[in-house]
C-alpha positions in Angstrom: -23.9 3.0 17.9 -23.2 3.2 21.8 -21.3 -0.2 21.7 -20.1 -0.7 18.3 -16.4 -0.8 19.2 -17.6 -4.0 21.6 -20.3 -5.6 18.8 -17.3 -5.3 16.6 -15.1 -6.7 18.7 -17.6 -9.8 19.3 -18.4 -10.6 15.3 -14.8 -10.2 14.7 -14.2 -12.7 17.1 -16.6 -15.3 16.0 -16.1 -15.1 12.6 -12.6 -15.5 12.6 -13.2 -18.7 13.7 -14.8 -19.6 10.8 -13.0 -20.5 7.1 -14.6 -18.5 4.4 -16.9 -20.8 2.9 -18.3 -21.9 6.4 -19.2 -17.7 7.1 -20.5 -17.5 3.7 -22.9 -20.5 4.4 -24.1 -19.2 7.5 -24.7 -15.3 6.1 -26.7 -16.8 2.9 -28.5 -19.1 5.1 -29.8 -16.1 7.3 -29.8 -13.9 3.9 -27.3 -11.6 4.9 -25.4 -9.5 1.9 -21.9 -10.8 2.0 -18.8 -10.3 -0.1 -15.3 -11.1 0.4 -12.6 -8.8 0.6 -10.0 -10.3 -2.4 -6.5 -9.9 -2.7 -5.1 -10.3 -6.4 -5.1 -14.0 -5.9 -8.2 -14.1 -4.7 -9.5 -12.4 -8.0 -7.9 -15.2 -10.1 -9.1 -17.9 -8.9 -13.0 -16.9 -8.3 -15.0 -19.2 -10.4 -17.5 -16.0 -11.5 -14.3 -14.2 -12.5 -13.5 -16.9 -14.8 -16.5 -17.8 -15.7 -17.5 -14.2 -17.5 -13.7 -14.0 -18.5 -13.2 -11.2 -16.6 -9.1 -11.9 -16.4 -7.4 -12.8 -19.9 -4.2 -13.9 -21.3 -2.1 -11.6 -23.2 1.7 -11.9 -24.7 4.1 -9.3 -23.1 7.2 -8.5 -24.7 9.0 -8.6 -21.8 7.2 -10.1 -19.7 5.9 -13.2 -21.5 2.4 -14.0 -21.2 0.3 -12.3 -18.4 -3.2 -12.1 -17.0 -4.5 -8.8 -16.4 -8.3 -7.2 -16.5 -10.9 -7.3 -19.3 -12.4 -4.7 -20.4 -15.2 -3.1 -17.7 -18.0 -2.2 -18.0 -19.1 -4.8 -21.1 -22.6 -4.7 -22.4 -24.5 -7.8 -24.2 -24.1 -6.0 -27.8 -21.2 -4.7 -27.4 -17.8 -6.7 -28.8 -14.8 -6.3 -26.0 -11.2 -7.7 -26.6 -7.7 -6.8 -24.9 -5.3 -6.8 -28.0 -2.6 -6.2 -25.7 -1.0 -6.3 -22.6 0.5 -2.8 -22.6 3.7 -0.9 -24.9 7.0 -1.3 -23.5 9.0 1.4 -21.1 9.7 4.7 -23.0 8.3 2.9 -26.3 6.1 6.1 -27.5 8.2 8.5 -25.7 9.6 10.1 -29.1 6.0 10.5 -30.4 4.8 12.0 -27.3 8.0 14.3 -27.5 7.4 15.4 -31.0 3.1 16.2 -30.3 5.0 18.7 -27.5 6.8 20.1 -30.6 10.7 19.1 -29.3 12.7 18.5 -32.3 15.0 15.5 -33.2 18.4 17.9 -32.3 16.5 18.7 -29.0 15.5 15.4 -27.9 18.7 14.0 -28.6 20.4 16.9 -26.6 18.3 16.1 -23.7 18.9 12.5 -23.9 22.4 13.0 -24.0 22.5 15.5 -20.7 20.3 12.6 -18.9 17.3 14.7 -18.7 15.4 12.7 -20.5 
Protein backbone atom coordinates (compact mmCIF):
# COMPACT_ATOMS: atom_id res chain seq x y z
CA UNK A 1 0.00 0.00 0.00
CA UNK A 2 3.38 2.15 0.25
CA UNK A 3 3.22 2.98 -3.56
CA UNK A 4 -0.29 2.64 -4.60
CA UNK A 5 -0.73 6.24 -5.76
CA UNK A 6 2.47 5.33 -8.25
CA UNK A 7 1.15 1.54 -9.24
CA UNK A 8 -2.02 3.33 -9.95
CA UNK A 9 -0.58 5.86 -11.75
CA UNK A 10 1.42 3.04 -13.98
CA UNK A 11 -1.84 0.60 -14.71
CA UNK A 12 -3.71 3.69 -15.46
CA UNK A 13 -1.33 4.56 -17.87
CA UNK A 14 -1.06 1.33 -19.71
CA UNK A 15 -4.40 0.47 -19.96
CA UNK A 16 -5.56 3.53 -21.31
CA UNK A 17 -3.73 2.67 -24.08
CA UNK A 18 -5.72 -0.10 -24.69
CA UNK A 19 -9.54 -0.08 -26.38
CA UNK A 20 -11.92 -2.05 -24.18
CA UNK A 21 -12.02 -5.24 -25.82
CA UNK A 22 -8.14 -5.42 -26.19
CA UNK A 23 -7.93 -4.93 -21.88
CA UNK A 24 -10.67 -7.39 -21.55
CA UNK A 25 -8.60 -9.98 -23.63
CA UNK A 26 -5.58 -9.50 -21.84
CA UNK A 27 -7.35 -9.65 -18.12
CA UNK A 28 -9.38 -13.00 -19.14
CA UNK A 29 -6.23 -14.35 -20.68
CA UNK A 30 -4.34 -13.88 -17.25
CA UNK A 31 -7.84 -14.73 -15.36
CA UNK A 32 -8.17 -11.54 -13.81
CA UNK A 33 -11.95 -10.45 -12.67
CA UNK A 34 -12.92 -7.59 -14.89
CA UNK A 35 -16.03 -5.54 -15.50
CA UNK A 36 -16.63 -2.45 -17.24
CA UNK A 37 -17.80 0.60 -15.83
CA UNK A 38 -21.16 1.45 -18.24
CA UNK A 39 -22.78 4.54 -18.83
CA UNK A 40 -26.53 4.27 -19.88
CA UNK A 41 -25.40 3.51 -23.38
CA UNK A 42 -23.25 1.19 -22.47
CA UNK A 43 -26.09 -0.80 -20.72
CA UNK A 44 -28.14 -0.90 -24.07
CA UNK A 45 -26.14 -2.07 -26.20
CA UNK A 46 -24.39 -5.08 -24.05
CA UNK A 47 -25.25 -8.31 -25.75
CA UNK A 48 -25.98 -10.11 -22.11
CA UNK A 49 -28.25 -7.25 -21.40
CA UNK A 50 -30.20 -8.04 -24.35
CA UNK A 51 -29.82 -11.32 -24.44
CA UNK A 52 -31.76 -11.97 -20.77
CA UNK A 53 -34.04 -8.91 -21.78
CA UNK A 54 -33.01 -7.07 -19.10
CA UNK A 55 -34.06 -3.48 -20.99
CA UNK A 56 -37.72 -3.58 -22.62
CA UNK A 57 -39.94 -1.49 -24.73
CA UNK A 58 -42.81 0.14 -23.25
CA UNK A 59 -45.51 2.90 -24.71
CA UNK A 60 -45.27 6.29 -22.84
CA UNK A 61 -47.98 8.70 -23.09
CA UNK A 62 -45.94 11.31 -23.48
CA UNK A 63 -43.09 10.14 -24.30
CA UNK A 64 -43.80 7.59 -27.00
CA UNK A 65 -42.10 4.41 -26.66
CA UNK A 66 -39.10 3.98 -24.28
CA UNK A 67 -36.62 1.43 -22.90
CA UNK A 68 -36.28 1.36 -19.36
CA UNK A 69 -35.28 -1.68 -16.74
CA UNK A 70 -36.95 -5.07 -16.27
CA UNK A 71 -37.92 -6.23 -13.41
CA UNK A 72 -34.77 -7.29 -10.89
CA UNK A 73 -34.16 -9.67 -9.26
CA UNK A 74 -36.17 -12.44 -11.60
CA UNK A 75 -36.22 -16.09 -10.62
CA UNK A 76 -36.66 -19.26 -13.12
CA UNK A 77 -40.44 -19.84 -11.85
CA UNK A 78 -41.31 -16.75 -11.42
CA UNK A 79 -43.38 -14.77 -14.32
CA UNK A 80 -41.95 -10.90 -14.64
CA UNK A 81 -43.52 -8.32 -17.07
CA UNK A 82 -43.33 -4.31 -17.10
CA UNK A 83 -46.99 -3.29 -18.04
CA UNK A 84 -45.93 0.09 -18.07
CA UNK A 85 -43.57 2.66 -18.44
CA UNK A 86 -44.76 4.84 -15.58
CA UNK A 87 -48.28 7.36 -14.81
CA UNK A 88 -48.11 10.67 -16.10
CA UNK A 89 -47.04 13.99 -13.94
CA UNK A 90 -49.55 14.72 -11.11
CA UNK A 91 -51.79 11.78 -12.69
CA UNK A 92 -52.79 10.15 -9.01
CA UNK A 93 -52.29 13.34 -7.21
CA UNK A 94 -56.10 13.67 -6.40
CA UNK A 95 -56.19 10.04 -5.03
CA UNK A 96 -53.13 10.54 -2.98
CA UNK A 97 -54.81 13.88 -1.78
CA UNK A 98 -58.08 12.26 -0.81
CA UNK A 99 -56.02 8.93 1.23
CA UNK A 100 -54.59 12.28 3.30
CA UNK A 101 -58.33 13.00 3.87
CA UNK A 102 -58.27 16.74 1.90
CA UNK A 103 -61.69 17.25 0.46
CA UNK A 104 -62.68 18.19 -3.08
CA UNK A 105 -63.46 22.14 -1.73
CA UNK A 106 -59.98 21.90 -0.21
CA UNK A 107 -58.02 20.60 -2.94
CA UNK A 108 -59.50 22.94 -5.30
CA UNK A 109 -58.79 25.90 -2.82
CA UNK A 110 -55.29 24.94 -2.79
CA UNK A 111 -54.96 24.47 -6.43
CA UNK A 112 -56.42 27.72 -7.02
CA UNK A 113 -53.79 29.73 -4.41
CA UNK A 114 -50.89 27.65 -6.36
CA UNK A 115 -50.02 25.64 -3.46
CA UNK A 116 -50.65 22.72 -4.97
Amino acid sequence: MKNWQAIDAIVSDAISQLTLEELRSRLHAHQVGFSPIYDAADIFADPHFIARNTIVRRADEELGEVRMQCVVPRFSETEVSVRRAGPSLGQHNDEVFAALGLAAAEVARLRDAGTI
